[in-house]
C-alpha angles and dihedrals in degrees: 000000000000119000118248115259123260092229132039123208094210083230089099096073094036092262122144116273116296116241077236086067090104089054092067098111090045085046092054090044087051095045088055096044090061100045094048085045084050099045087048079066106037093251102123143341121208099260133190131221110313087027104275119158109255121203127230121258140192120198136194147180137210133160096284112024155008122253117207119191116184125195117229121154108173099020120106123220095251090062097057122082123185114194121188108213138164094331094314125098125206143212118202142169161104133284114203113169131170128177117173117180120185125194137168094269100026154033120214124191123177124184129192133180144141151131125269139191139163123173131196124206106220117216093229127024099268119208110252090207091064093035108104121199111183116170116202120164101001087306120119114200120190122178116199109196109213118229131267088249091050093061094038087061097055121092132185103230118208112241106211129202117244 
């Protein structure tokens, strides 16, 4: 369950724009903020439709390629899976933790485990043979390299004064 936001648009409900509209960076780092504060607790994890766990991306994009760099911890690299279909490309996994602690005057057993996805839709068809995945640390890095075409089709336009 995600926490509400601390500030509301107004778009969700079809209102005119909010005078917070120019916030909305600041909005998105403080969402975040609070939902990494909460996980650390337990509180809460970022989900997807049917309440999967969805894992935390960054994404960039250079020249030549798309960077993808997908958050973890606590994964290995046998339990995640990236498929490249129909322009989307897809994270998925499974998450199995177990953590026991016994002490003198107690016996502690946790238990954690769940499925995860996250797709993103790419912006050309992008060749699965030139697409590299590599997953250190509980980090996955995929870079996607754009097509020829692709770069053919991008052009630097001149901004004038006046």
């Amino acid at each position: 369950m995600a926490l509400p936001s601390l500030w509301r648009s107004g778009r969700e409900k079809g209102e005119l724009p909010s005078v917070w509209e120019p916030f909305s960076s600041l909005r998105h780092d403080m969402d975040r903020l609070f939902e990494d504060f909460s996980r650390d607790f337990g509180w809460a994890a970022p989900t997807v439709a049917g309440g999967s766990s969805a894992p935390r991306i960054d994404v960039s994009e250079t020249a030549g390629e798309i960077r993808i760099e997908a958050e973890l911890p606590g994964v290995e690299e046998k339990d995640v899976e990236v498929v490249l279909s129909n322009g989307r490309l897809t994270i998925k996994g499974e998450k199995k933790q177990e953590k026991e602690e016994k002490k003198k005057d107690y016996h502690l057993v946790e238990r954690s485990y769940g499925a995860f996805a996250r797709s993103i839709s790419l912006p050309f068809e992008a060749d699965p043979s030139q697409v590299k995945a590599t997953f250190a640390e509980g980090v996955l890095n995929i870079t996607v390299p754009k097509p020829a075409e692709v770069k053919a089709k991008e052009k630097k336009i001149p901004i004038g004064k006046g």
